[in-house]
Backbone bond lengths (Angstrom), bond angles and torsions (degrees), N, CA, C in turn:
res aa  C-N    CA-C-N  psi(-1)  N-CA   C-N-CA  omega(-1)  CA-C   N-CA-C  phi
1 X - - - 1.467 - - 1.526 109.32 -
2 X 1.332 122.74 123.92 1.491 123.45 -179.42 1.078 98.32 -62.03
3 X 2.064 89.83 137.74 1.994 105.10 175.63 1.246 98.96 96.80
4 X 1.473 128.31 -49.25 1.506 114.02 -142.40 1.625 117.11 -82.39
5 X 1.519 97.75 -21.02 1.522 127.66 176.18 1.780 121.04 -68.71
6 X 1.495 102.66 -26.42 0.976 131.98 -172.19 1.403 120.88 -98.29
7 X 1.367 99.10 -36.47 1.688 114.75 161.07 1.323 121.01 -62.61
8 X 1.344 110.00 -58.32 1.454 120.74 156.48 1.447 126.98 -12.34
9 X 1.357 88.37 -85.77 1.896 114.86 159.60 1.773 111.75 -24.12
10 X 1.115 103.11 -59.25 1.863 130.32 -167.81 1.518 79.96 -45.16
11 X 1.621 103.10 -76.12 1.201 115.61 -158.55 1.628 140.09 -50.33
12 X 2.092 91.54 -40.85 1.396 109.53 168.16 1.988 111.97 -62.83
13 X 1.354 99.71 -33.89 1.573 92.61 164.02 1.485 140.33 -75.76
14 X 1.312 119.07 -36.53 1.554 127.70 141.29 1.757 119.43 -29.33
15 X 1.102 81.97 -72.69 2.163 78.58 174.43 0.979 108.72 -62.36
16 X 2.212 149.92 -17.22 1.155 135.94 -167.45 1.303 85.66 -91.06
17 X 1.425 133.39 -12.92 1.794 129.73 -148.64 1.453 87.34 -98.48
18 X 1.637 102.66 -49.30 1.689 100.70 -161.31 1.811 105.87 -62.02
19 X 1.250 120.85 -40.57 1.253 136.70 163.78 1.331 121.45 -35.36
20 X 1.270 125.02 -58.97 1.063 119.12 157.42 1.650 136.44 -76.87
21 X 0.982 115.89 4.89 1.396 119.13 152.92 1.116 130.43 -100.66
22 X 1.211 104.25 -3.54 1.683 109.22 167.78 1.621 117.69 -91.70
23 X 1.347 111.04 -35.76 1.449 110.48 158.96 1.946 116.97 -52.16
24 X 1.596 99.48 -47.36 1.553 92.90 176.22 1.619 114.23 -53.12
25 X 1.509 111.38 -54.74 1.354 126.62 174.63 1.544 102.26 -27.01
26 X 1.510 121.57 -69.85 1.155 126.17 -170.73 1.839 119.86 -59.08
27 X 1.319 89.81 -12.16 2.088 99.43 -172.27 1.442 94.19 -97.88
28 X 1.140 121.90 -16.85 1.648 113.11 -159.25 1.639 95.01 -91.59
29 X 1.485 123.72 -52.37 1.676 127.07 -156.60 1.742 96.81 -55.04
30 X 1.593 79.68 171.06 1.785 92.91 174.24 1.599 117.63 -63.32
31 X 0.938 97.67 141.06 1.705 118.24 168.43 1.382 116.09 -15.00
32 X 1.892 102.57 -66.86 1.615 126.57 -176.64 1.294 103.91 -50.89
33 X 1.317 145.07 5.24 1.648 141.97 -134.26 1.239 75.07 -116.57
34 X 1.588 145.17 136.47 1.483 141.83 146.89 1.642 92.43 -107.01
35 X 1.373 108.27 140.60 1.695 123.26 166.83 1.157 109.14 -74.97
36 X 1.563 116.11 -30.99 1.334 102.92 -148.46 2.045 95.90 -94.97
37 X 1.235 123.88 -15.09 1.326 126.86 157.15 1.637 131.51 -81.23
38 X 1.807 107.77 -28.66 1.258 112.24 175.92 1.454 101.50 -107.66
39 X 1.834 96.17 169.11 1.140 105.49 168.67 1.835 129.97 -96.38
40 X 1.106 114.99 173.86 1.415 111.71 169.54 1.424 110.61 -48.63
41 X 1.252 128.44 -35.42 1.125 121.00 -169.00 1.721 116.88 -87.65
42 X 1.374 90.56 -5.19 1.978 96.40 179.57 1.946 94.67 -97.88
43 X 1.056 127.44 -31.38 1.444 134.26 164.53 1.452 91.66 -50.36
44 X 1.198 135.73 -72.36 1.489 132.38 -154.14 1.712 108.40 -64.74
45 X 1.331 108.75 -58.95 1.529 111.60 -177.80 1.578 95.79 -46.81
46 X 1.433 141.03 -12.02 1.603 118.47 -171.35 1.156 111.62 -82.99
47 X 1.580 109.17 -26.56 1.716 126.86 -178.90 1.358 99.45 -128.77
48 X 1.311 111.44 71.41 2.287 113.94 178.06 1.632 80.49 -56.28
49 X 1.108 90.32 175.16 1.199 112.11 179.02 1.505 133.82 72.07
50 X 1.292 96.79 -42.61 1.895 122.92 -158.30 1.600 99.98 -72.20
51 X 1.707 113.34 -144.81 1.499 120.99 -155.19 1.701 104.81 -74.04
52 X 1.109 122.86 -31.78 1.206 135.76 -153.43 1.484 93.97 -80.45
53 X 1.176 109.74 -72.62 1.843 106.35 173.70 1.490 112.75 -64.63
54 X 1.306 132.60 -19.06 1.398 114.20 135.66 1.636 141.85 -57.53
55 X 1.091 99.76 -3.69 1.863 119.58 -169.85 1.527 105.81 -83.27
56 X 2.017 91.53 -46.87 1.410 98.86 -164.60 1.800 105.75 -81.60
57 X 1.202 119.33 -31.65 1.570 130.49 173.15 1.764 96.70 -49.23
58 X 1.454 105.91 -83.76 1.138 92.99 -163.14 2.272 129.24 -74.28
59 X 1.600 96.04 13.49 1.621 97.28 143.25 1.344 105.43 -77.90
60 X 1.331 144.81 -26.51 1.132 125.37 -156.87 1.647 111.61 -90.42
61 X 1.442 88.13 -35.43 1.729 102.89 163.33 1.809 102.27 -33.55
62 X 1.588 98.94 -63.59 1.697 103.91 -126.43 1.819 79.44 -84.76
63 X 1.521 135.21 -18.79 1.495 125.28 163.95 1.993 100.61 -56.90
64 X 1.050 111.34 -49.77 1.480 111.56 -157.88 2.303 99.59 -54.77
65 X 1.344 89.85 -33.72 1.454 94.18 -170.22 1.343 98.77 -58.81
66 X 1.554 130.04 -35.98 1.441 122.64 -155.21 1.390 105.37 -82.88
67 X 1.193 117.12 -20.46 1.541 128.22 178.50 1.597 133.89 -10.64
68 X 1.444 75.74 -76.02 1.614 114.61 165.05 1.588 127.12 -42.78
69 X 1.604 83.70 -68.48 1.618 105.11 -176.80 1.554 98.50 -69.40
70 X 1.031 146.95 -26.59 1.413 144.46 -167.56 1.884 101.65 -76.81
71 X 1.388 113.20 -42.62 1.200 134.62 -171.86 1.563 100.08 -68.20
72 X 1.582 112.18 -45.21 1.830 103.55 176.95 1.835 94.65 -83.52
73 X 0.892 136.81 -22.04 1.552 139.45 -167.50 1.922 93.28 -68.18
74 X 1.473 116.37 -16.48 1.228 112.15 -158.76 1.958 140.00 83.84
75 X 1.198 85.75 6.52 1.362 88.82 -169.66 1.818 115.99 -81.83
76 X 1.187 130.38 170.02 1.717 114.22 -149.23 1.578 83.56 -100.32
77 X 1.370 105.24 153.05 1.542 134.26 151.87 1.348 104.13 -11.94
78 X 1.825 118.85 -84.81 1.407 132.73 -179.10 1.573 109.94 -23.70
79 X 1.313 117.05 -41.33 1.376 115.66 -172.08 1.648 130.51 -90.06
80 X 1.412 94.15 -36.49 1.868 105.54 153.83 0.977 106.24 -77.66
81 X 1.311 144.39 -17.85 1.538 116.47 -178.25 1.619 95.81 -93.80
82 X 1.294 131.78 -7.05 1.347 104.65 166.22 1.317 110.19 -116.75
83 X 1.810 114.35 25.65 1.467 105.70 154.58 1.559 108.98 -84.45
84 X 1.531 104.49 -32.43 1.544 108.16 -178.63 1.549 116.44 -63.08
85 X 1.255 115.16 -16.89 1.603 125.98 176.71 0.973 101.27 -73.25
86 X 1.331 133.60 -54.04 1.494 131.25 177.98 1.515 129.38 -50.28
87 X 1.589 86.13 -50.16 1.476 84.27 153.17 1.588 148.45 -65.28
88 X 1.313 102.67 -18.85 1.421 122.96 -170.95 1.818 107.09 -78.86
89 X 1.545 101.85 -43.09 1.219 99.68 155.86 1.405 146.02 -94.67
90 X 1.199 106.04 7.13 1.459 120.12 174.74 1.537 104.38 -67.00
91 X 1.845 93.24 -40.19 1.950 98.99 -164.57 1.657 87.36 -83.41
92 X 1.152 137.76 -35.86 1.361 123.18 -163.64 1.483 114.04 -56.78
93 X 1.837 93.25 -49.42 1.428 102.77 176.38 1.960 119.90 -51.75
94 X 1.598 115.72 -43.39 1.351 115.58 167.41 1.231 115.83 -34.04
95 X 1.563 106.17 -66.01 1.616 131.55 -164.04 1.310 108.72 -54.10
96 X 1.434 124.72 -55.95 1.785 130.98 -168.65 1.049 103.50 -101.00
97 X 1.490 129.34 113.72 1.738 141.26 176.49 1.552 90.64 -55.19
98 X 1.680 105.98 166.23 1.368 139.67 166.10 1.387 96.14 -116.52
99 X 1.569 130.02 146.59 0.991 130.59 179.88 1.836 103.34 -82.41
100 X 1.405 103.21 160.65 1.244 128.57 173.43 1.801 113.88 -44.00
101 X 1.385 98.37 142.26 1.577 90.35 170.01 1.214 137.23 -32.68
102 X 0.890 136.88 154.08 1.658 135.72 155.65 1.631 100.44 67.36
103 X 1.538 150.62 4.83 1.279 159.89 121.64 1.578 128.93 -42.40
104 X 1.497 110.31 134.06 1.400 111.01 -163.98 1.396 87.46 -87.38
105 X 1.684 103.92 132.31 1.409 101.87 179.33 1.754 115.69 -77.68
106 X 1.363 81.16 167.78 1.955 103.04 174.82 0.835 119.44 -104.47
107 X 1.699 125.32 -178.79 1.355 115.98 -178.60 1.735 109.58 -73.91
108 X 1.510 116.83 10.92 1.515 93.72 -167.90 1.537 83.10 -86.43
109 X 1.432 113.72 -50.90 1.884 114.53 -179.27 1.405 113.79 -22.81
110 X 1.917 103.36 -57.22 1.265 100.77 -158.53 1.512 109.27 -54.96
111 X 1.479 113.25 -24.63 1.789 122.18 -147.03 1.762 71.26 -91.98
112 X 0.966 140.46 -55.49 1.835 138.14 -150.74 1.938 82.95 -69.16
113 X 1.329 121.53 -47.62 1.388 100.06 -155.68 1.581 105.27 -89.92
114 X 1.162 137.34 -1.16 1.389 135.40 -174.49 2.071 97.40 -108.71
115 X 1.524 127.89 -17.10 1.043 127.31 147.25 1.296 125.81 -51.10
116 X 1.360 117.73 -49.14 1.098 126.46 -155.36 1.974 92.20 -87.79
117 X 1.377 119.89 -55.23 1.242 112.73 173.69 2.101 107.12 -46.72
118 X 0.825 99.26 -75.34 1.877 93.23 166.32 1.453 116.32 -12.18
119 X 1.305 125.50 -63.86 1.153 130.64 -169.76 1.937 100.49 -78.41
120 X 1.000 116.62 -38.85 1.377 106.75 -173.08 1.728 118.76 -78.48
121 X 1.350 95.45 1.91 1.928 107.84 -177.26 1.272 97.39 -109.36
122 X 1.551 112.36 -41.84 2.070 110.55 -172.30 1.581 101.06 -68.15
123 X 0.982 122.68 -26.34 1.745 114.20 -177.95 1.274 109.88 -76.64
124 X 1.352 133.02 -63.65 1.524 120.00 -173.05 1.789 103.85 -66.07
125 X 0.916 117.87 5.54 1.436 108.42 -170.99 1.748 106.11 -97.41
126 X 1.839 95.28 -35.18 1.509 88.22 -179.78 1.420 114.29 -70.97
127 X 1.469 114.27 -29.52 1.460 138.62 -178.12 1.566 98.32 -35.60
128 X 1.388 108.74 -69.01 1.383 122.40 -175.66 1.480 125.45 -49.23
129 X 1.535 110.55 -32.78 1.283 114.86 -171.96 2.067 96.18 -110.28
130 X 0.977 116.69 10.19 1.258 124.83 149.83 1.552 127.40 -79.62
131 X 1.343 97.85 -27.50 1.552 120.91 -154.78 2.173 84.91 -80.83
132 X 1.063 92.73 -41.50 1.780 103.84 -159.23 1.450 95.02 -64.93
133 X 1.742 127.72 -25.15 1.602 133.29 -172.20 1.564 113.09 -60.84
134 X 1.162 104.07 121.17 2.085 107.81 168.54 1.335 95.64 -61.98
135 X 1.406 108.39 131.23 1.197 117.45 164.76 1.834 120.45 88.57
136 X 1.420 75.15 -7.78 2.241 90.70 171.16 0.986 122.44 -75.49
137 X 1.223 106.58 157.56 1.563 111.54 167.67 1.371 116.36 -11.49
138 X 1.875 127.16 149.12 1.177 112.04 178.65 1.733 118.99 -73.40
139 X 1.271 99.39 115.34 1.894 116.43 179.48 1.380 138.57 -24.93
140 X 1.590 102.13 -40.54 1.160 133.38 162.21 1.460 112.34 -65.70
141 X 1.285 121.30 -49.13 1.553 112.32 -169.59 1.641 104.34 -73.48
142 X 1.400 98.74 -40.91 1.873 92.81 -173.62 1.113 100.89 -81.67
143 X 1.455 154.15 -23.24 1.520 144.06 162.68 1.355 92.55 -36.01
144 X 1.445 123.54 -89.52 1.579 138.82 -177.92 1.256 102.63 -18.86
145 X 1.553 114.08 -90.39 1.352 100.71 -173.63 1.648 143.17 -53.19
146 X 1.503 89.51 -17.18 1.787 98.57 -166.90 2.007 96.65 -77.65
147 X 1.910 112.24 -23.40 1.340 118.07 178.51 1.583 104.72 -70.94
148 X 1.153 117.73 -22.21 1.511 113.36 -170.10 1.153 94.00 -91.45
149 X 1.202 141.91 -75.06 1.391 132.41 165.05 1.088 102.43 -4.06
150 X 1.059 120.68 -123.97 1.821 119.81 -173.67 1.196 116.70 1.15
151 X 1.337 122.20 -74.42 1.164 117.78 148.08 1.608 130.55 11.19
152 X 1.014 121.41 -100.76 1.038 160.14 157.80 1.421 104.66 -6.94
153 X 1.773 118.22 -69.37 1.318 156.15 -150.48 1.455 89.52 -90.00
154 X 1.579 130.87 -46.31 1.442 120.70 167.47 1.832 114.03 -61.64
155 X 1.035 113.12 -59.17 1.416 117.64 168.38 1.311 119.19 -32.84
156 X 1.843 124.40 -51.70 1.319 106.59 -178.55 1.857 103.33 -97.04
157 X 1.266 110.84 19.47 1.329 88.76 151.47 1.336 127.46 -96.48
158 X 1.348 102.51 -19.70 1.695 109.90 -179.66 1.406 106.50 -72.58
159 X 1.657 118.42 -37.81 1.584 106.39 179.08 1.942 98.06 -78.97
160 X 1.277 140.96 -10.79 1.189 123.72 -174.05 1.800 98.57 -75.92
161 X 1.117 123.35 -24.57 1.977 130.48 -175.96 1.119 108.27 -105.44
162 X 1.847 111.45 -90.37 1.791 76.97 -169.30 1.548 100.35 -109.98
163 X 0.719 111.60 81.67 1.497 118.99 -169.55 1.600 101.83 -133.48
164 X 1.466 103.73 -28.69 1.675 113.23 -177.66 1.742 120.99 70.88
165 X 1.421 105.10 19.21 1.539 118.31 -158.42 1.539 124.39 59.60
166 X 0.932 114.24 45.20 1.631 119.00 -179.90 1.327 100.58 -74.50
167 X 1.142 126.03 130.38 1.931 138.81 170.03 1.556 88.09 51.33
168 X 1.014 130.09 56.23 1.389 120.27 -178.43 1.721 105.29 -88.02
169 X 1.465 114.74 -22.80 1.341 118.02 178.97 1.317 108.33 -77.23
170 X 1.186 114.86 -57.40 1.452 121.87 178.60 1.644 115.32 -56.51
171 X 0.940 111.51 -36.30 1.698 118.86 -175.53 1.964 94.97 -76.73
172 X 1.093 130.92 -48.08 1.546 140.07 -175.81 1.840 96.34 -58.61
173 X 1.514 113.62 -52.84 1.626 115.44 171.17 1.427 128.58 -51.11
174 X 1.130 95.88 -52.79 1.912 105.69 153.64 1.159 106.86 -50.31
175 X 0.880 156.41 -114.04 1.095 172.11 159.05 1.469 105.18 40.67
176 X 2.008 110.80 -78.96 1.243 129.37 -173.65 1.870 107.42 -60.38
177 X 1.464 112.67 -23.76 1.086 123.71 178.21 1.631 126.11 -56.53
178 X 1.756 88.77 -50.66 1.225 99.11 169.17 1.532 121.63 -89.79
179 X 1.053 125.97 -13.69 1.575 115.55 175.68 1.461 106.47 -92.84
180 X 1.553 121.99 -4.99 2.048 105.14 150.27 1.147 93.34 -87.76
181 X 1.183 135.58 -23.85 1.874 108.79 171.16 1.505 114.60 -38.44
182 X 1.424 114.37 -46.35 1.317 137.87 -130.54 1.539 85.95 -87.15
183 X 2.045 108.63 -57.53 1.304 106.76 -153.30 2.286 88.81 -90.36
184 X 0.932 118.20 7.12 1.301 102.24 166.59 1.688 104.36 -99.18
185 X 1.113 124.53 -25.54 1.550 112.45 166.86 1.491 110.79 -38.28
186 X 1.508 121.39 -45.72 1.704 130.06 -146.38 1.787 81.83 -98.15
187 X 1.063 127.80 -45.33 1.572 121.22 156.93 1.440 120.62 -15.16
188 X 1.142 102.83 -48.00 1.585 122.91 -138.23 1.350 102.27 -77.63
189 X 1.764 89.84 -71.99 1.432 114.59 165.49 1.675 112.79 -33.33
190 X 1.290 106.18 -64.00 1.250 110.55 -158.43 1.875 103.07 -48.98
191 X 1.495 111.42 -44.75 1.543 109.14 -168.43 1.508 114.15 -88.67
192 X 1.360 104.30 22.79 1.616 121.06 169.28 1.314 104.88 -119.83
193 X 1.191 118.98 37.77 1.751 132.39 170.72 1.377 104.87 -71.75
194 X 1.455 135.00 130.60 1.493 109.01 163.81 1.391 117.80 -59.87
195 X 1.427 123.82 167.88 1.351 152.96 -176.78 1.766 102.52 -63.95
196 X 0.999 122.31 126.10 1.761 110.24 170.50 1.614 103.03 -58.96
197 X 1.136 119.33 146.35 1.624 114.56 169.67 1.573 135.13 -75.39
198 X 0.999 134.88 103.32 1.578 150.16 -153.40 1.751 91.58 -47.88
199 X 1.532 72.15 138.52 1.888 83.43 -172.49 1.168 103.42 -73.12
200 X 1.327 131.92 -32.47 1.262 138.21 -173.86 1.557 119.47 -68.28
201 X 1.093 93.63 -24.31 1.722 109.74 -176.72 1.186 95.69 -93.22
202 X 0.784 138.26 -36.67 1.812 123.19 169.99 1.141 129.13 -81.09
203 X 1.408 111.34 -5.06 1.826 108.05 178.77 1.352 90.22 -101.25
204 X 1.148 125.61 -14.84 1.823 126.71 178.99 1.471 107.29 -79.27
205 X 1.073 113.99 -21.68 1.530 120.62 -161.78 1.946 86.41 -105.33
206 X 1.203 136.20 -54.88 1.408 141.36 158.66 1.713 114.80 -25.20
207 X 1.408 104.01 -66.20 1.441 109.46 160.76 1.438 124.76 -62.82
208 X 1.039 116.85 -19.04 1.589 124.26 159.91 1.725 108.81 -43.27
209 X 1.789 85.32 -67.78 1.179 108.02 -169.03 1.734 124.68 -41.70
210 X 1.439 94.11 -63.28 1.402 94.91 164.86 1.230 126.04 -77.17
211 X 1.445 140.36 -8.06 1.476 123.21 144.71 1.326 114.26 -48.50
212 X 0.880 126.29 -5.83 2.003 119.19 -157.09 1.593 87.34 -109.79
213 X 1.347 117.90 -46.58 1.314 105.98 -162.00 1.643 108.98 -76.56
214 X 1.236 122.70 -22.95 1.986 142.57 -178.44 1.343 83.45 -61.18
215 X 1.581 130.83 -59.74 1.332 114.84 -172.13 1.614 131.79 -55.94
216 X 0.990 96.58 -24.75 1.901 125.02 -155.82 1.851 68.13 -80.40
């Protein structure tokens, strides 16, 4: 299907881009920074602005690209509109800081941390109702992943309450890990669309046709 192959493509490069700037993100902050207690989003407030809130923009980019192509791919409303949610808060979360560790948050936190929950529930959810599509993504992989997700997303809410943040960084990494698993699976698929068939090659192959049959 024209575009859709290409979208794909767009997309599988966005998540390799966002990927690698989030590892830089993570090499660049201070020392004192532990991953495995904070979150991505306490890494980012150290450098606003820098790779990390560039990481999260341009996943949101490379979801927005699939949009489209998912929509000619056939896939239902219910499911782009909560890939587009994901996206919406992925970028919100970039855009509006969370305050610094150990700080009583503000309303920008509150808006960064109820974005960021948004985006981490709308992805395994579209996953799932992608998963149910003839001809979708393979079923099995986004079942799997969209269950670990959850997963995952229950865990760091229980360590974000009474959990007291225990592995709360590490449990939030899982997490983000597996839902670009999730949204590069539907990537994947998408740029393994067949090719539309060349017009030219079919009126050649047509004229084939009826030479063969004049002989007969």
């Amino acid at each position: 299907m024209p575009g859709t192959r290409s979208s794909g493509l767009l997309a599988l490069g966005g998540i390799a881009l966002a990927a690698v700037l989030a590892v830089i993100g993570h090499l660049e902050v201070n020392d004192d920074l532990n991953p495995l207690s904070l979150t991505v989003s306490d890494f980012a407030v150290s450098d606003r602005g820098g790779v990390i809130d560039a990481a999260m923009a341009v996943l949101a980019a490379a979801t927005a690209v699939l949009l489209p192509a998912l929509r000619r791919a056939g896939a239902d409303r219910a499911s782009v509109a909560l890939l587009a949610a994901w996206s919406a808060g992925l970028l919100a979360a970039a855009v509006v800081p969370t305050n610094s560790p150990g700080l009583p948050m503000d309303t920008a936190a509150y808006v960064h941390r109820y974005a960021s929950v948004l985006s981490f529930l709308a992805l395994p959810l579209a996953g799932w109702l992608l998963a149910r599509r003839p001809g979708g993504p393979p079923a099995r992989w986004l079942r799997a992943l969209t269950l670990t997700s959850l997963l995952f997303a229950a865990a760091m809410i229980w360590s974000a309450y009474p959990g007291e943040r225990v592995m709360i960084g590490l449990t939030e990494r899982l997490l983000i890990l597996t839902e670009t698993a999730l949204l590069a699976t539907v990537a994947l698929h998408l740029s393994r669309a067949p090719r539309p068939a060349n017009t030219v090659d079919i009126t050649v192959r047509a004229v084939g046709n009826v030479g063969a049959a004049e002989r007969c």
